[in-house]
Biotite code that builds the C-alpha atoms (Angstrom):
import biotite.structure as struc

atoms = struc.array([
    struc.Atom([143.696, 143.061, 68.939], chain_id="A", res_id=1, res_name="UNK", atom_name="CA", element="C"),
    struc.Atom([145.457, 146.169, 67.590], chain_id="A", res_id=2, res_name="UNK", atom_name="CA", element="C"),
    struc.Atom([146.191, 146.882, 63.946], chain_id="A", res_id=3, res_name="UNK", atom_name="CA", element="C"),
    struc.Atom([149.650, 146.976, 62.579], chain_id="A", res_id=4, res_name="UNK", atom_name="CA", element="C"),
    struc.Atom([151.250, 150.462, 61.286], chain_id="A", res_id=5, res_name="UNK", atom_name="CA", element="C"),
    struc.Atom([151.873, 149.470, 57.805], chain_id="A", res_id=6, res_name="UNK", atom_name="CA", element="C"),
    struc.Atom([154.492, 152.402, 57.279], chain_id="A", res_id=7, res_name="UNK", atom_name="CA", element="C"),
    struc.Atom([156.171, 151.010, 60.311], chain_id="A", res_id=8, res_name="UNK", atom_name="CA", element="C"),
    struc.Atom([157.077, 147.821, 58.368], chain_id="A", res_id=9, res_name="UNK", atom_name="CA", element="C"),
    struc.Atom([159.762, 147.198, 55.877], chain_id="A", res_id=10, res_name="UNK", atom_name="CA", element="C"),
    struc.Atom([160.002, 144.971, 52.892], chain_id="A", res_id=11, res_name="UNK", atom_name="CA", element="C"),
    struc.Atom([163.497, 143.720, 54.080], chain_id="A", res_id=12, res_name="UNK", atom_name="CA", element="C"),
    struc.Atom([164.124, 141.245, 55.721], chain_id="A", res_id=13, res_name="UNK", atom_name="CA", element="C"),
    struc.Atom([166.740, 141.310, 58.637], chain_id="A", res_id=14, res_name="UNK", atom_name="CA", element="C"),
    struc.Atom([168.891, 138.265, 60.007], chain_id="A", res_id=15, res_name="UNK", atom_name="CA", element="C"),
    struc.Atom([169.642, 137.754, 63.706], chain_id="A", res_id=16, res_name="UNK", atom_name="CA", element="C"),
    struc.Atom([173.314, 137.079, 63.651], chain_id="A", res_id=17, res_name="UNK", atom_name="CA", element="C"),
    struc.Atom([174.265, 134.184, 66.699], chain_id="A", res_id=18, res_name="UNK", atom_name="CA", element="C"),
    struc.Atom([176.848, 136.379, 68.338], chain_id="A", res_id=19, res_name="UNK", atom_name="CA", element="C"),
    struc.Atom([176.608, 138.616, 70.833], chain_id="A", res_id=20, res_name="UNK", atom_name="CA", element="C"),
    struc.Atom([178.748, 141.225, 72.457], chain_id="A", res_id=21, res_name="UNK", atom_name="CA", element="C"),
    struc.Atom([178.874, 140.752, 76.659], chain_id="A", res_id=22, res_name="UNK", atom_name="CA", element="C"),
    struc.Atom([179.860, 143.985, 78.655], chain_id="A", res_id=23, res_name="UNK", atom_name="CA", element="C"),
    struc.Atom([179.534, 143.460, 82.507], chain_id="A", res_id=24, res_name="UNK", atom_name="CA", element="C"),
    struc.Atom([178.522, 146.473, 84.716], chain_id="A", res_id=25, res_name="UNK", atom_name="CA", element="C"),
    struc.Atom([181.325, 148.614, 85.742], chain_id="A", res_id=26, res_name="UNK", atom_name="CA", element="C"),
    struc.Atom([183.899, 146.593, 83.309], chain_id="A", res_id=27, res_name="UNK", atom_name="CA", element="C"),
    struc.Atom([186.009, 147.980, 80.316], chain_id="A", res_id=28, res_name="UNK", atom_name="CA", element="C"),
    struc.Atom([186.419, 144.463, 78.775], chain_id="A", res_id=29, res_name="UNK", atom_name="CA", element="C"),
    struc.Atom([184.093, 143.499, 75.799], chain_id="A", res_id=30, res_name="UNK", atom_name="CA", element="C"),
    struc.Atom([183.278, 139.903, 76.011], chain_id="A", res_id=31, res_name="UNK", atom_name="CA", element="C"),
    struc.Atom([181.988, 137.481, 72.902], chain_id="A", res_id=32, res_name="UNK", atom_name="CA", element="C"),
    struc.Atom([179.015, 134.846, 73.331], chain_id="A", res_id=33, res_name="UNK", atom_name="CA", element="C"),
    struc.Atom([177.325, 133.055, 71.230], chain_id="A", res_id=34, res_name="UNK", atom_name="CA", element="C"),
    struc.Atom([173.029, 132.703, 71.791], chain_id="A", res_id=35, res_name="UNK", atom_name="CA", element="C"),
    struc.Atom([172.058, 129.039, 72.062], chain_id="A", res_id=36, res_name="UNK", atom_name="CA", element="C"),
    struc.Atom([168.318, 129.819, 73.508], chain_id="A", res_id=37, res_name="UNK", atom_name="CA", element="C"),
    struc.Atom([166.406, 132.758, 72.356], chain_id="A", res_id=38, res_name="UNK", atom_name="CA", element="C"),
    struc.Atom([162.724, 133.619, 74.420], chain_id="A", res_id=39, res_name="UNK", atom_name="CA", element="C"),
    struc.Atom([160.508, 136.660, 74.416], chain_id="A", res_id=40, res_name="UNK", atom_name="CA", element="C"),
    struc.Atom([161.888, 136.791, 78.363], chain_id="A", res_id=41, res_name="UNK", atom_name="CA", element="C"),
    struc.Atom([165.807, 135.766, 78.097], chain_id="A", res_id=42, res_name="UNK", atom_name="CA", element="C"),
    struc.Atom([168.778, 134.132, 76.181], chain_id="A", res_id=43, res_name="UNK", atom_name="CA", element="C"),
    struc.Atom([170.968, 131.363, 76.910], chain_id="A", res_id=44, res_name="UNK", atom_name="CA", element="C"),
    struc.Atom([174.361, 132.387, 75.602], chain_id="A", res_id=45, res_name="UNK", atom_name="CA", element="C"),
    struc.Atom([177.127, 129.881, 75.193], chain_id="A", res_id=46, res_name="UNK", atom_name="CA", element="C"),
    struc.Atom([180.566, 131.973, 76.676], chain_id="A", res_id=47, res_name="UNK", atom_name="CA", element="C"),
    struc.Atom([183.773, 130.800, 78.111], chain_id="A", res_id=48, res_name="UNK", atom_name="CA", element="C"),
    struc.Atom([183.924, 133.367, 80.448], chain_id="A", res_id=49, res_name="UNK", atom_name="CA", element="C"),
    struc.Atom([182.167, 133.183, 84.431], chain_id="A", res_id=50, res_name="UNK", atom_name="CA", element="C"),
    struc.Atom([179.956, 135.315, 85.581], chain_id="A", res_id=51, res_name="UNK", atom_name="CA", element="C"),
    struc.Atom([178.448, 136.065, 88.597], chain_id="A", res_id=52, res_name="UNK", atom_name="CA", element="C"),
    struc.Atom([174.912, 134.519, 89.853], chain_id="A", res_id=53, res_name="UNK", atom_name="CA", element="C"),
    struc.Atom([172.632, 138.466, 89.567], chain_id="A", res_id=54, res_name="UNK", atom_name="CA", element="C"),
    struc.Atom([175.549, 140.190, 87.911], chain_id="A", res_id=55, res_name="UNK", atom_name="CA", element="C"),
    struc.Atom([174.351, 142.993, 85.543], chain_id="A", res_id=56, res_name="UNK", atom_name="CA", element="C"),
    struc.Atom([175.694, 142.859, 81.987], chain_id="A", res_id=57, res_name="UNK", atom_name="CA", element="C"),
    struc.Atom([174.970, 144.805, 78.884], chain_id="A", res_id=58, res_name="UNK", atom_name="CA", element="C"),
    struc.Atom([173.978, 142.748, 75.552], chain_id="A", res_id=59, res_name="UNK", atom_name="CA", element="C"),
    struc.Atom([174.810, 144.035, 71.898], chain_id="A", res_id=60, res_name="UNK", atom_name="CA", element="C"),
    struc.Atom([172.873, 141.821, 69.312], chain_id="A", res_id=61, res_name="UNK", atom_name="CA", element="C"),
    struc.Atom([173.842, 142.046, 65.708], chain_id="A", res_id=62, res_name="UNK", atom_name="CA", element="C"),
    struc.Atom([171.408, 141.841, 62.480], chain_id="A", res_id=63, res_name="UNK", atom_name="CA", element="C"),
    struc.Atom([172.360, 141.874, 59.428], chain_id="A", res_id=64, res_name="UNK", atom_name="CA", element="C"),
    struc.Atom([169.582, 142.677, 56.175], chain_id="A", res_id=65, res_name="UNK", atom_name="CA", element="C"),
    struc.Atom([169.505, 141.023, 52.391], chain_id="A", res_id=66, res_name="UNK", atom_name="CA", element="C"),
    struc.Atom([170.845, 144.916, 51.404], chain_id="A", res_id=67, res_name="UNK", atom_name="CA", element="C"),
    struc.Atom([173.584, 144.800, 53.219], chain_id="A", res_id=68, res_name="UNK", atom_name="CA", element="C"),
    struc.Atom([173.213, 146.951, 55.783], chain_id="A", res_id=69, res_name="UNK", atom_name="CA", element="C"),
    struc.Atom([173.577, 146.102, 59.348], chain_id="A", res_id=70, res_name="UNK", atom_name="CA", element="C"),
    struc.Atom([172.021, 147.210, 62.557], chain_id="A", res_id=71, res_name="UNK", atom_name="CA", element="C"),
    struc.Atom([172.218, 146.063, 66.144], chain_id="A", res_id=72, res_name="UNK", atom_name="CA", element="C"),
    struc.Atom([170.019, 146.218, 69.155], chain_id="A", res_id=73, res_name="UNK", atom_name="CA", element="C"),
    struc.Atom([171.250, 146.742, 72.997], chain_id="A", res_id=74, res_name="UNK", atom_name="CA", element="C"),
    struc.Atom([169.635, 145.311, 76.081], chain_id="A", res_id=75, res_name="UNK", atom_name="CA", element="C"),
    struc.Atom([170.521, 145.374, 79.765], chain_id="A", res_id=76, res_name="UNK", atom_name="CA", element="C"),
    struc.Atom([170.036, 142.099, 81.654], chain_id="A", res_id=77, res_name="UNK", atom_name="CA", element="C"),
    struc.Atom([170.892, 140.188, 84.546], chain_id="A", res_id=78, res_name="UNK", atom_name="CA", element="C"),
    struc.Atom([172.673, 136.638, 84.937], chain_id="A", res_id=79, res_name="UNK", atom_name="CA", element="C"),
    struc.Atom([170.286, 134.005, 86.253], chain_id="A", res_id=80, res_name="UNK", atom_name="CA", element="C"),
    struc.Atom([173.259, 131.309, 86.366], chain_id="A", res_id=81, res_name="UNK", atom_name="CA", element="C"),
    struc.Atom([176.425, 129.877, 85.419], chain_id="A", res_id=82, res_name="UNK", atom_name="CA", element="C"),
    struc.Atom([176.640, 126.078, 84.342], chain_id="A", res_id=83, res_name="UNK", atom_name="CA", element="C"),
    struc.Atom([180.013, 125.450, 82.641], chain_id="A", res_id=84, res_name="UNK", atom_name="CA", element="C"),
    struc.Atom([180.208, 127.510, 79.505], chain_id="A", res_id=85, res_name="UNK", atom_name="CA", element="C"),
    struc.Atom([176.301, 128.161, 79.295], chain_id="A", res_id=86, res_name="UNK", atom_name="CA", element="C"),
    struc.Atom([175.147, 131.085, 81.335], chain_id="A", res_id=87, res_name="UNK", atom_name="CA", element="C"),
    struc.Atom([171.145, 131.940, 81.612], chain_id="A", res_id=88, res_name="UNK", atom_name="CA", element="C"),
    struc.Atom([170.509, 135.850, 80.871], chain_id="A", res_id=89, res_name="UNK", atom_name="CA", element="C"),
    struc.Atom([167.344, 137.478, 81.835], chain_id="A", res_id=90, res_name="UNK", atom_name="CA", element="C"),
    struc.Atom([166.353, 140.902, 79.981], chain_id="A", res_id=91, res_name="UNK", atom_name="CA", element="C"),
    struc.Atom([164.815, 143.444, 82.085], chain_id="A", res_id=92, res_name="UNK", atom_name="CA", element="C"),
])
């Protein structure tokens, strides 16, 4: 086991917010979701919008911290599948 950088950590603590911003490859339009499964491999987001089985979409998480400052965090993923208004996202 490794050691943790203690001048890597902060004392503040940071909230994940539940929304997330959707951009599909090679579109202009920003989509909203909402995360109802979070895993160290993928998200199930909760959207009312379909999306192809293997499309590529971009992910923008929001956090927010007690000093009110906020930050966000960007991944690139792929969609696993489409049931209703749930769709299963993959990060790479």
């Amino acid at each position: 086991m490794g050691t943790m950088d203690k001048s890597a950590s902060s004392d503040v603590a940071c909230r994940l917010s539940r929304g997330v911003d959707i951009l599909p490859a090679g579109a202009e339009h920003l989509y909203s979701g909402m995360f109802t499964e979070l895993t160290q491999t993928g998200v199930v987001l909760s959207i009312h919008q379909p999306f192809a089985k293997r499309s590529k979409v971009n992910l923008r998480f929001h956090f927010a911290s007690e000093n009110g400052r906020n930050a966000e965090d960007r991944s690139s993923a792929g969609a696993a599948r489409t049931e209703s208004a749930d769709c299963s996202i993959g990060g790479r």
